[in-house]
MOPAC internal coordinates of N, CA, C and O (Angstrom, degrees):
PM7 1SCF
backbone

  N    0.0000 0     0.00 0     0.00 0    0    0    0
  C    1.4560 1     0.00 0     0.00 0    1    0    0
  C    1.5292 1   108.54 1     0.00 0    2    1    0
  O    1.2310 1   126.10 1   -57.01 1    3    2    1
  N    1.1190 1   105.89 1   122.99 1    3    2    1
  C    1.7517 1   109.65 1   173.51 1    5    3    2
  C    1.2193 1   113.09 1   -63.01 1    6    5    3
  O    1.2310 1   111.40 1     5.13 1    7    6    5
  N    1.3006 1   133.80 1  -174.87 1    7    6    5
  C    1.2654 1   143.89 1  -142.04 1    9    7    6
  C    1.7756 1    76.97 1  -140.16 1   10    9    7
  O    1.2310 1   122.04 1   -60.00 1   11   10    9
  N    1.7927 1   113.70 1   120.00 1   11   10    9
  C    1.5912 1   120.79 1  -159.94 1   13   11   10
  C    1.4629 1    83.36 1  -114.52 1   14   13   11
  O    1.2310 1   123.44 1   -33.33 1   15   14   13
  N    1.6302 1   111.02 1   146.67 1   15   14   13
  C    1.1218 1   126.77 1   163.23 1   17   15   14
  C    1.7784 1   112.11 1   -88.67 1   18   17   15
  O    1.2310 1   123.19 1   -47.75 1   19   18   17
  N    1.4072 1   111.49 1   132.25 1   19   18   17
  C    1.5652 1    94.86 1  -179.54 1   21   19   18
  C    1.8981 1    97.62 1  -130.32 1   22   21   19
  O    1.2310 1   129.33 1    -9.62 1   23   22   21
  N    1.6577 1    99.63 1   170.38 1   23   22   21
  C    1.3504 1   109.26 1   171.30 1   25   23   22
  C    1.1601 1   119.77 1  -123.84 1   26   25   23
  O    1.2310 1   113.06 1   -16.39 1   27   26   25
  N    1.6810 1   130.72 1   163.61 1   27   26   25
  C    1.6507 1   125.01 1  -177.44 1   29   27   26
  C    1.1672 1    99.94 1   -35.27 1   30   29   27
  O    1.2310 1   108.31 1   134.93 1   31   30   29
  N    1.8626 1   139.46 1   -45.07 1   31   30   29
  C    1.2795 1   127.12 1  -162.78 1   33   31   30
  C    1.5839 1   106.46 1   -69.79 1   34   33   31
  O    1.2310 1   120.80 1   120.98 1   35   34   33
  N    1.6653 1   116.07 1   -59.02 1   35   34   33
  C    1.6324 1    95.56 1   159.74 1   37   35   34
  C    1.4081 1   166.56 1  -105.59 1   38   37   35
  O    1.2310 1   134.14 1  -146.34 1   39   38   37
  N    1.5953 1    90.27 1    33.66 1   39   38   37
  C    1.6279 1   113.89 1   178.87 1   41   39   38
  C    1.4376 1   118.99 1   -56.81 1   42   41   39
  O    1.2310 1   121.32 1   140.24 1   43   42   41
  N    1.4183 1   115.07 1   -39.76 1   43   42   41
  C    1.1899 1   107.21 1   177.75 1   45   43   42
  C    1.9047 1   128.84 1   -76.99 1   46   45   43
  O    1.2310 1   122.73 1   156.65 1   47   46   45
  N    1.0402 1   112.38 1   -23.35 1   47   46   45
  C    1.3717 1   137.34 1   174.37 1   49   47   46
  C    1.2702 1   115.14 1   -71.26 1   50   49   47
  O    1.2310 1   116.29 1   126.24 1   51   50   49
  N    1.7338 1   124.65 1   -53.76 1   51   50   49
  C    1.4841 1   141.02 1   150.06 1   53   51   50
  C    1.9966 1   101.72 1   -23.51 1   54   53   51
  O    1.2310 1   127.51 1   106.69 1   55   54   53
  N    1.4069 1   103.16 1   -73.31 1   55   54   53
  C    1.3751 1   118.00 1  -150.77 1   57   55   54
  C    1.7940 1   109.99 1   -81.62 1   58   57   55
  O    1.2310 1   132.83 1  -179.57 1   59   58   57
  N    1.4982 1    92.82 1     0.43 1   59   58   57
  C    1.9703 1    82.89 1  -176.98 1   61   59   58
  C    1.4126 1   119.08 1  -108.97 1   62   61   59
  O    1.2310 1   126.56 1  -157.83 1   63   62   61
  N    1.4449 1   104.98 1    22.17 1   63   62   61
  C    1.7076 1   103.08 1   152.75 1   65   63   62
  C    1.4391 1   116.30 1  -136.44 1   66   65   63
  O    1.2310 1   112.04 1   -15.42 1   67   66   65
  N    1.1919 1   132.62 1   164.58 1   67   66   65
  C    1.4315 1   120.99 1  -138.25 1   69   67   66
  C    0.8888 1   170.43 1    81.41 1   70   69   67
  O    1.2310 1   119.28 1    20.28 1   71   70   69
  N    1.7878 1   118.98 1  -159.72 1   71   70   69
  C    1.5814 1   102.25 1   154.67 1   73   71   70
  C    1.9333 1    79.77 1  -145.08 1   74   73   71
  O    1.2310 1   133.72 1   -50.99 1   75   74   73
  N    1.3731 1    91.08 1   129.01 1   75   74   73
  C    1.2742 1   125.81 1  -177.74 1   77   75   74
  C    1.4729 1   132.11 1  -104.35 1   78   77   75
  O    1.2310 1   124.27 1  -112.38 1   79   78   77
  N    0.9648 1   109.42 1    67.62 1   79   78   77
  C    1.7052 1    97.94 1   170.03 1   81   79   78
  C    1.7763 1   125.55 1   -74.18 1   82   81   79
  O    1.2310 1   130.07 1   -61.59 1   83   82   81
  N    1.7877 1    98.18 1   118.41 1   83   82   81
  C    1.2683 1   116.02 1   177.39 1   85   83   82
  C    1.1663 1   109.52 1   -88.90 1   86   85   83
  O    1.2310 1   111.32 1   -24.71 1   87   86   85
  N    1.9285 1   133.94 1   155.29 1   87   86   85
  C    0.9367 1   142.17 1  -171.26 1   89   87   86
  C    1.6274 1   110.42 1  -149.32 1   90   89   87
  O    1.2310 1   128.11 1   -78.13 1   91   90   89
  N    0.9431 1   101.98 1   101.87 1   91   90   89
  C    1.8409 1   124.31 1  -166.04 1   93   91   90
  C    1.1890 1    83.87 1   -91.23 1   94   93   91
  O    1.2310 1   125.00 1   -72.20 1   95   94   93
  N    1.4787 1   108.00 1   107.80 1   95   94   93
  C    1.5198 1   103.69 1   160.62 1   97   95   94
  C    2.0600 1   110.58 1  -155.73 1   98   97   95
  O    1.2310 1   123.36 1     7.36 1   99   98   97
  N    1.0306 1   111.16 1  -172.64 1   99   98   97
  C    1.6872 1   108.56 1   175.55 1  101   99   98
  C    1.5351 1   106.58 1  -144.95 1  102  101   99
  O    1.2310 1   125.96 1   -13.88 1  103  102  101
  N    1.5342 1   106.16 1   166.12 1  103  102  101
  C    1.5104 1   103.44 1   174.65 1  105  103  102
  C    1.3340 1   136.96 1   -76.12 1  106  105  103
  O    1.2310 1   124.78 1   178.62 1  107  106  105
  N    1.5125 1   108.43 1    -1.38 1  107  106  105
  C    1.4645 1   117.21 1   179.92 1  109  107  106
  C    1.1213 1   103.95 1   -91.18 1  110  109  107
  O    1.2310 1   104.26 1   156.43 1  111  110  109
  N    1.3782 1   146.64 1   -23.57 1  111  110  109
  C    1.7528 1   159.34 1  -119.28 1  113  111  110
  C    1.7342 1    88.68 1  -117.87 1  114  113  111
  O    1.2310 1   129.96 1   -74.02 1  115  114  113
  N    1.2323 1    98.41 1   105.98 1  115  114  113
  C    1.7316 1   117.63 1  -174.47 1  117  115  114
  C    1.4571 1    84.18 1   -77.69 1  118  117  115
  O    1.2310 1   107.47 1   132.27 1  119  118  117
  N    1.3078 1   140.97 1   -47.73 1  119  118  117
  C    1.9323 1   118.59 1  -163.00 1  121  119  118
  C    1.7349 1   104.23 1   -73.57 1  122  121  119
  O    1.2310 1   123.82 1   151.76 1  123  122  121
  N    1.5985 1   110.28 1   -28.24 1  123  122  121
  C    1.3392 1   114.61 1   176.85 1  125  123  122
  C    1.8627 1   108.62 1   -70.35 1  126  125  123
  O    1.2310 1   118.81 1   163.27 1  127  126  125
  N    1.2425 1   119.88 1   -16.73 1  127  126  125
  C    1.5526 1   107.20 1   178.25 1  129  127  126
  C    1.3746 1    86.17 1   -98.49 1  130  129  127
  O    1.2310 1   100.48 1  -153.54 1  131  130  129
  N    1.2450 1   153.01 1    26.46 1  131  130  129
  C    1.1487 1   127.10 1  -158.49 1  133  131  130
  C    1.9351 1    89.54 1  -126.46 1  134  133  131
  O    1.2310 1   124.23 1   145.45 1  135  134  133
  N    1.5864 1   109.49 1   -34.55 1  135  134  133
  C    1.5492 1   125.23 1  -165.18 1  137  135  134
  C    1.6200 1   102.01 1   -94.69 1  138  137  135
  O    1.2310 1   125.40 1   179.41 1  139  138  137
  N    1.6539 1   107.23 1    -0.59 1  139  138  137
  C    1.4633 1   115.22 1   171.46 1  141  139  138
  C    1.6571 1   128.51 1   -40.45 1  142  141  139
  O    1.2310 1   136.91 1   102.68 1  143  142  141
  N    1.5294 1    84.85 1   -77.32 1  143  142  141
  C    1.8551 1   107.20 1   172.56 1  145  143  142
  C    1.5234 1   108.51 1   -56.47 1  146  145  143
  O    1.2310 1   117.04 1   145.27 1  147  146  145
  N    1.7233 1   123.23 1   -34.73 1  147  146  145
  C    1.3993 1   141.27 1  -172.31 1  149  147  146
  C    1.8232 1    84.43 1   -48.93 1  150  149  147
  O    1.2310 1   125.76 1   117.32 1  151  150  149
  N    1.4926 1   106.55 1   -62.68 1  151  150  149
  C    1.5392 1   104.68 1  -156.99 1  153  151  150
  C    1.5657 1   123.21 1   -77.19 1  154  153  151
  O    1.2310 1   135.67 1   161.88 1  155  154  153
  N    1.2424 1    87.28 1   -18.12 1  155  154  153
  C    1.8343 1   101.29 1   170.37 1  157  155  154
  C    1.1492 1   119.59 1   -60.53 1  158  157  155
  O    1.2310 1   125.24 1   131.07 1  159  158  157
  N    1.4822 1   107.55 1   -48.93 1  159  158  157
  C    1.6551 1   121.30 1   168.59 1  161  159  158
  C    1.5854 1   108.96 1   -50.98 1  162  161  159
  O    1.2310 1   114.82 1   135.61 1  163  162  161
  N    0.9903 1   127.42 1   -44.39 1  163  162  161
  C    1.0081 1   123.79 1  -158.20 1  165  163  162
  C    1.7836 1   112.97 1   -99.43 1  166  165  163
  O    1.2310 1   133.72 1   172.35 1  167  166  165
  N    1.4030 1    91.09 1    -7.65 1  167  166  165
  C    1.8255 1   104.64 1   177.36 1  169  167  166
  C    1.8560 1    90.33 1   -77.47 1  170  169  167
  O    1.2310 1   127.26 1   125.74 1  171  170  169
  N    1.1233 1   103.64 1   -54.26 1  171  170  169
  C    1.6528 1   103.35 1  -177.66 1  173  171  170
  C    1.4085 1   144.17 1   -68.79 1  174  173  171
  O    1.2310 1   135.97 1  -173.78 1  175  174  173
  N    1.2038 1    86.69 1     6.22 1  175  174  173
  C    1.4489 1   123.66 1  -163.61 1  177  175  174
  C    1.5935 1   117.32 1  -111.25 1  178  177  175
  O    1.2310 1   127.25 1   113.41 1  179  178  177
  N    1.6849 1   103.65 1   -66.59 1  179  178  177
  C    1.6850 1   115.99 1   167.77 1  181  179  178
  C    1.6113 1   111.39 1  -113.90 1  182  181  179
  O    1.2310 1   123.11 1  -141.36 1  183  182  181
  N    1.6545 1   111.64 1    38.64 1  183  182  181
  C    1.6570 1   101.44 1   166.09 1  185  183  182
  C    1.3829 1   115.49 1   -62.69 1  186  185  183
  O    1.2310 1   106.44 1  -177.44 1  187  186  185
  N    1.1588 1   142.82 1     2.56 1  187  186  185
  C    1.6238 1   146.58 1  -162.93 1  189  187  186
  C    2.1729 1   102.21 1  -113.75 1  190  189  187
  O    1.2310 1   132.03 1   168.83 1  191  190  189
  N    1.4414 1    94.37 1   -11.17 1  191  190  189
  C    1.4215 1   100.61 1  -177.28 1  193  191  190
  C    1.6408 1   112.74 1  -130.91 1  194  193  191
  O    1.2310 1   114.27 1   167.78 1  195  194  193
  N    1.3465 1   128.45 1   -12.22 1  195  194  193
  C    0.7951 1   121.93 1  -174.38 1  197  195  194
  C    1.7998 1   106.63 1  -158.48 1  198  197  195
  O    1.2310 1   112.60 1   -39.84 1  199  198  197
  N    1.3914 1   131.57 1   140.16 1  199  198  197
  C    1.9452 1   149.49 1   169.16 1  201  199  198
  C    1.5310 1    77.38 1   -75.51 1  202  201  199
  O    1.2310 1   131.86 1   -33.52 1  203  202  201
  N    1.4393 1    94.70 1   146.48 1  203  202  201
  C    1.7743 1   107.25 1   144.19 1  205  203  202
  C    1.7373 1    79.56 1  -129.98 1  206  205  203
  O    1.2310 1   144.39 1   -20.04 1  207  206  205
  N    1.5490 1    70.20 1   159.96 1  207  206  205
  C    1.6939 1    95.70 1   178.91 1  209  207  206
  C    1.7523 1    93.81 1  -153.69 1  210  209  207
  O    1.2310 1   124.33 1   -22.08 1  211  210  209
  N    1.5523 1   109.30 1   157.92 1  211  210  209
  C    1.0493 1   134.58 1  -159.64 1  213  211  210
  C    2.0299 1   102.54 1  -147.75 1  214  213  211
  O    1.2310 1   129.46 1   -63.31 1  215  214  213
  N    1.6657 1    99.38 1   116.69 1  215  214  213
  C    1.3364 1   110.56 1   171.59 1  217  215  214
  C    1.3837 1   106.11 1  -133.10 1  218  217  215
  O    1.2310 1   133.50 1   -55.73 1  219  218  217
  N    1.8549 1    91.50 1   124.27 1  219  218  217
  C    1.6731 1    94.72 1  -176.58 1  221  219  218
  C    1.2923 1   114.12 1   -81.18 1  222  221  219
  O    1.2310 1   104.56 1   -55.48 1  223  222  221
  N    1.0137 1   146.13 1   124.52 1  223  222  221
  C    2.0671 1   144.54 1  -129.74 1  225  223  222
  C    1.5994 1    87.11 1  -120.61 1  226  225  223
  O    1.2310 1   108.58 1   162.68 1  227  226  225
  N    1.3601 1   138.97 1   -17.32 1  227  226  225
  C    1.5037 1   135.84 1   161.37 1  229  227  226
  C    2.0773 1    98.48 1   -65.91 1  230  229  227
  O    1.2310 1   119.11 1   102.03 1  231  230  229
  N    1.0242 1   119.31 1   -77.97 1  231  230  229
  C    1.3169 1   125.11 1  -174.38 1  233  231  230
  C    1.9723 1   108.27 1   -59.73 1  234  233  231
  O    1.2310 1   119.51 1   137.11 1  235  234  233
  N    0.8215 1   118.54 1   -42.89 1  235  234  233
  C    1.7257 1   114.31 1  -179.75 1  237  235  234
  C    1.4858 1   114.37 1  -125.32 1  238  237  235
  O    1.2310 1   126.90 1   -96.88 1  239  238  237
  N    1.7980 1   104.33 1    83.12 1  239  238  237
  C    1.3078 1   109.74 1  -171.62 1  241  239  238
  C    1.5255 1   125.42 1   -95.98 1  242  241  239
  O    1.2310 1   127.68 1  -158.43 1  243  242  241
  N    1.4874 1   102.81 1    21.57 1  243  242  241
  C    1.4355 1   121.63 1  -165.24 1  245  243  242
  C    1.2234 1    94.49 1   -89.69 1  246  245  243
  O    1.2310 1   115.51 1   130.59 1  247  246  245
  N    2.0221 1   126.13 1   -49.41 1  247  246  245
  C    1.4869 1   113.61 1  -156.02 1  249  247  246
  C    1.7305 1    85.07 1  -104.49 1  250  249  247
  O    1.2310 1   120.83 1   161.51 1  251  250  249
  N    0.6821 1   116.02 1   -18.49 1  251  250  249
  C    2.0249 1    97.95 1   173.17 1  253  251  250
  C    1.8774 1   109.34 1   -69.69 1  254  253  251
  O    1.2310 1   120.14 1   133.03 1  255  254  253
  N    1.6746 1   117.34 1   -46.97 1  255  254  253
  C    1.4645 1    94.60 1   150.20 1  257  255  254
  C    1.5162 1   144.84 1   -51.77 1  258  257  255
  O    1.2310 1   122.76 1   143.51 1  259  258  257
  N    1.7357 1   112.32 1   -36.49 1  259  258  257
  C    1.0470 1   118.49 1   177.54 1  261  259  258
  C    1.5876 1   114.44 1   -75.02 1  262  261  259
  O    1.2310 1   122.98 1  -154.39 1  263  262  261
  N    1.3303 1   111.90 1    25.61 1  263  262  261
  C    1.9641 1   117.86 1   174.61 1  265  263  262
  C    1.3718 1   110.29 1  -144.87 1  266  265  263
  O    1.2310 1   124.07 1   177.97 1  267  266  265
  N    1.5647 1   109.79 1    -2.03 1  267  266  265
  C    1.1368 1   119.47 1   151.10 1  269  267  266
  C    2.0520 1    99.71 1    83.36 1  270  269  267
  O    1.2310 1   128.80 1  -154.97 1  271  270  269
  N    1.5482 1   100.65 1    25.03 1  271  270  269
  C    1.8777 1    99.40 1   166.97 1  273  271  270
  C    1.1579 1   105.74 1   -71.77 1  274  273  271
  O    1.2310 1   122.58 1   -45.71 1  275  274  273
  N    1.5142 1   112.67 1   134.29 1  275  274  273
  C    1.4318 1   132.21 1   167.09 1  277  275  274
  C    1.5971 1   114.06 1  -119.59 1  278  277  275
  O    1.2310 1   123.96 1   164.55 1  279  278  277
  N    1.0576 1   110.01 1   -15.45 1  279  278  277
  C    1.7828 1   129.32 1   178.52 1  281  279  278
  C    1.5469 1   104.83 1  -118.35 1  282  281  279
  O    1.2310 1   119.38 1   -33.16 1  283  282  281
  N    1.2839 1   118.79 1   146.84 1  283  282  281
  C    1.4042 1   132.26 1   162.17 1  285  283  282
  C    1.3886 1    91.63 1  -130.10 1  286  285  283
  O    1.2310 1   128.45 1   -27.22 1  287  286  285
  N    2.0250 1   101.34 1   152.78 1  287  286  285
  C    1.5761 1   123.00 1    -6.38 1  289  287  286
  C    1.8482 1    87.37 1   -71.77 1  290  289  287
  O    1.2310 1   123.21 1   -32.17 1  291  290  289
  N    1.1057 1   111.45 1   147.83 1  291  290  289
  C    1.7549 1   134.47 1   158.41 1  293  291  290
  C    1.3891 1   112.75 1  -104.20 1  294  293  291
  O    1.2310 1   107.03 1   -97.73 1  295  294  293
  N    1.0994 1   141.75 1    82.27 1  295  294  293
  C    1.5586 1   142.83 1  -151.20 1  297  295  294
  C    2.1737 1    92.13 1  -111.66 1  298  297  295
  O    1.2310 1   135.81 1   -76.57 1  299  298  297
  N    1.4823 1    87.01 1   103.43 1  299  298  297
  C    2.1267 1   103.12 1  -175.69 1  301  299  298
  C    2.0380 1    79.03 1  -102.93 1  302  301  299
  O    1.2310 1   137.05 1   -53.17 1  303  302  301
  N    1.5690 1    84.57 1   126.83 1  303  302  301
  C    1.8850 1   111.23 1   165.42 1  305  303  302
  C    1.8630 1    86.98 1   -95.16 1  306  305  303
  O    1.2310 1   119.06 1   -47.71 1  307  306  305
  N    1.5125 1   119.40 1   132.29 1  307  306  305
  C    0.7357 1   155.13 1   152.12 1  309  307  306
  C    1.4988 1   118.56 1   -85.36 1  310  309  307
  O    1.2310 1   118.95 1   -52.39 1  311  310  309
  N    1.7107 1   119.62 1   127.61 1  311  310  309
  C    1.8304 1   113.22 1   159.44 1  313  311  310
  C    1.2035 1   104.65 1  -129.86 1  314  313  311
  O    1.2310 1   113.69 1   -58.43 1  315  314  313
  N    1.0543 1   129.55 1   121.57 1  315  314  313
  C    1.6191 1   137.80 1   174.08 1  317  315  314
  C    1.7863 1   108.82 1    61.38 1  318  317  315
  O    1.2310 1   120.08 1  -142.77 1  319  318  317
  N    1.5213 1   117.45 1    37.23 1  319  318  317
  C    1.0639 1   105.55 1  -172.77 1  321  319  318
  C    1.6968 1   127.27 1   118.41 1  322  321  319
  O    1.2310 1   127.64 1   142.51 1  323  322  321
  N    1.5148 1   102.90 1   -37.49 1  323  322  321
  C    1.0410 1   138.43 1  -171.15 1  325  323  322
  C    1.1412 1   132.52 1   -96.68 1  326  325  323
  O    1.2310 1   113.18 1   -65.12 1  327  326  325
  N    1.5381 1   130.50 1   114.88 1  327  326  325
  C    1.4463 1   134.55 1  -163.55 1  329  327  326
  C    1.9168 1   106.53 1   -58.69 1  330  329  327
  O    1.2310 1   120.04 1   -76.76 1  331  330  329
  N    0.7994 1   117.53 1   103.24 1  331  330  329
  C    1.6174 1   118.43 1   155.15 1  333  331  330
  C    1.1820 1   145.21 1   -64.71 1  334  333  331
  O    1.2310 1   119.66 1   147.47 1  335  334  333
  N    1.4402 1   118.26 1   -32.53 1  335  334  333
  C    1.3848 1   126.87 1  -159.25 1  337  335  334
  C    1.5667 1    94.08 1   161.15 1  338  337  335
  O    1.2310 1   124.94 1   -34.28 1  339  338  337
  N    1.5384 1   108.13 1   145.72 1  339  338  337
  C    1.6045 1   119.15 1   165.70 1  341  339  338
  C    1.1704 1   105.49 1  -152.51 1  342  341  339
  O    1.2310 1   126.07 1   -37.27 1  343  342  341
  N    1.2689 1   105.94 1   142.73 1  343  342  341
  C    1.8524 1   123.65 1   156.94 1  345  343  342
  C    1.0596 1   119.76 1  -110.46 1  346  345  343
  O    1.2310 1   119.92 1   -22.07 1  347  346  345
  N    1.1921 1   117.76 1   157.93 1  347  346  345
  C    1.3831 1   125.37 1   179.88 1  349  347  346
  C    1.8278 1   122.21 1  -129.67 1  350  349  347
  O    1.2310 1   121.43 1   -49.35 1  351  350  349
  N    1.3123 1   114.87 1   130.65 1  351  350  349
  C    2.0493 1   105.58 1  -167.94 1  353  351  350
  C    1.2954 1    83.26 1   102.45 1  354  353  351
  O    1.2310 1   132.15 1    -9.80 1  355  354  353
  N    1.4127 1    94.13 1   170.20 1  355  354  353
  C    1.4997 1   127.05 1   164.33 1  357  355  354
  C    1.3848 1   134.20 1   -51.96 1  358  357  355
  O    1.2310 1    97.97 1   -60.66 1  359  358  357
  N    1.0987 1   156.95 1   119.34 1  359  358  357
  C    1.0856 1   155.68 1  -116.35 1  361  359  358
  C    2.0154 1   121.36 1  -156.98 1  362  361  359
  O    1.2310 1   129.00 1   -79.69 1  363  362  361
  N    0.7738 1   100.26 1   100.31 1  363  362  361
  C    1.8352 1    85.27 1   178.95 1  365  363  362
  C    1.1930 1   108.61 1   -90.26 1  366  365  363
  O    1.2310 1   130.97 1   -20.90 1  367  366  365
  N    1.3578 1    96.43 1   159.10 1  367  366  365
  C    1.4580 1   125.78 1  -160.16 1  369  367  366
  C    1.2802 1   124.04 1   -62.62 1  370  369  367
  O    1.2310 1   122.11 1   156.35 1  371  370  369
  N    1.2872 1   113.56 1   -23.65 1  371  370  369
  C    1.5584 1   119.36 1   148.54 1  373  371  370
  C    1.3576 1   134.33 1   -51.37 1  374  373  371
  O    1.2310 1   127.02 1   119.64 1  375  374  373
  N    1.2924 1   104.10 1   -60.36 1  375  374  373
  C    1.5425 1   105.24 1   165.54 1  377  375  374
  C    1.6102 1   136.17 1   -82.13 1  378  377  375
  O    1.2310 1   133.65 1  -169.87 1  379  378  377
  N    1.5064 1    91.22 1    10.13 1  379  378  377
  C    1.2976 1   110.88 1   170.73 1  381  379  378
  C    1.6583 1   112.74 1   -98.19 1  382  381  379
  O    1.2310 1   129.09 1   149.31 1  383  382  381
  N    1.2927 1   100.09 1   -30.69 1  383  382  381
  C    1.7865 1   102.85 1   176.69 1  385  383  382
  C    2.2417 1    94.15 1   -81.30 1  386  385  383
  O    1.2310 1   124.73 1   126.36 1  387  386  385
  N    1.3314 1   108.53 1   -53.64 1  387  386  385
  C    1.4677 1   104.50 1   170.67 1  389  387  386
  C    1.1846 1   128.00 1   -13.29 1  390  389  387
  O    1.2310 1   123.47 1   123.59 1  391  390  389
  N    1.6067 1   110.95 1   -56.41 1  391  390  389
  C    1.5404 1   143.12 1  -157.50 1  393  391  390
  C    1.4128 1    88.54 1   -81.94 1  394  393  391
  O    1.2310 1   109.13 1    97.49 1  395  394  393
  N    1.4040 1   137.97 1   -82.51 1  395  394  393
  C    1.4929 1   121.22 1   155.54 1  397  395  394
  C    1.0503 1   143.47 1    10.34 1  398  397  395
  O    1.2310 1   136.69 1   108.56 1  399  398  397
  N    1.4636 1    85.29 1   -71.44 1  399  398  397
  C    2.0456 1    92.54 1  -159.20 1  401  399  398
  C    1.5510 1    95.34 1   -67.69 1  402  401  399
  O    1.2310 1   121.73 1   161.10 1  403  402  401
  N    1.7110 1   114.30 1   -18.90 1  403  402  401
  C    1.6895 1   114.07 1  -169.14 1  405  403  402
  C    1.2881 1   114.93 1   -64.15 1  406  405  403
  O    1.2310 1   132.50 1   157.74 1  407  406  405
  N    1.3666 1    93.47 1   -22.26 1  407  406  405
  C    1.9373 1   100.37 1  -176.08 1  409  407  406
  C    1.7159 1   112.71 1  -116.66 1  410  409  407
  O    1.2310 1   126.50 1  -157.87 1  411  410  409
  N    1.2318 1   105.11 1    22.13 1  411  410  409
  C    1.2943 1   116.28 1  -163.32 1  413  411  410
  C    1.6791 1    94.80 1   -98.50 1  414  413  411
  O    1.2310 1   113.88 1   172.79 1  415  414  413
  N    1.3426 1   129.18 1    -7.21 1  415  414  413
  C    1.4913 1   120.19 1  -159.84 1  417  415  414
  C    1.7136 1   104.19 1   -80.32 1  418  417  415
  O    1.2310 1   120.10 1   180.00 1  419  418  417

């Protein structure tokens, strides 16, 4: 499964089954090009355990207010809908698969 771009219209629909990792980020945001390849790896890696999804927070500023991002990238783990866990900054790939596997049971 590729790594889906979504908008306020389909963020919520994307994120309410599962376990979902969202990625609030924009195209100017140097830590967000930086956690890019981070998430690819890890789309190819745990697509059988985990969605990535990607919301550009310049173009759909309705659901990045409505979760209350003030920092990019803000990366919210979703389960069935449901906020799990978030980080915020840049992130390696370890503790990004970590953060997962925690909600992965």
């Amino acid at each position: 499964m590729a790594i889906e771009h979504v908008t306020d219209q389909s963020f919520t629909q994307q994120v309410s089954e599962g376990l979902v990792l969202a990625d609030f980020w924009a195209p100017w945001c140097g830590p967000c090009k930086m956690i890019a390849p981070v998430l690819e790896e890890i789309d190819g890696e745990m697509e059988d355990k985990v969605q990535i999804v990607k919301l550009d927070v310049d173009e759909n500023q309705e659901t990045a207010g409505n979760y209350g991002v003030m920092s990019i990238p803000t990366l919210l783990l979703f389960k069935d809908g449901e906020v799990v866990d978030q980080v915020v900054g840049f992130q390696s790939k370890e503790s990004l698969v970590e953060l997962i596997n925690k909600h992965a049971a």
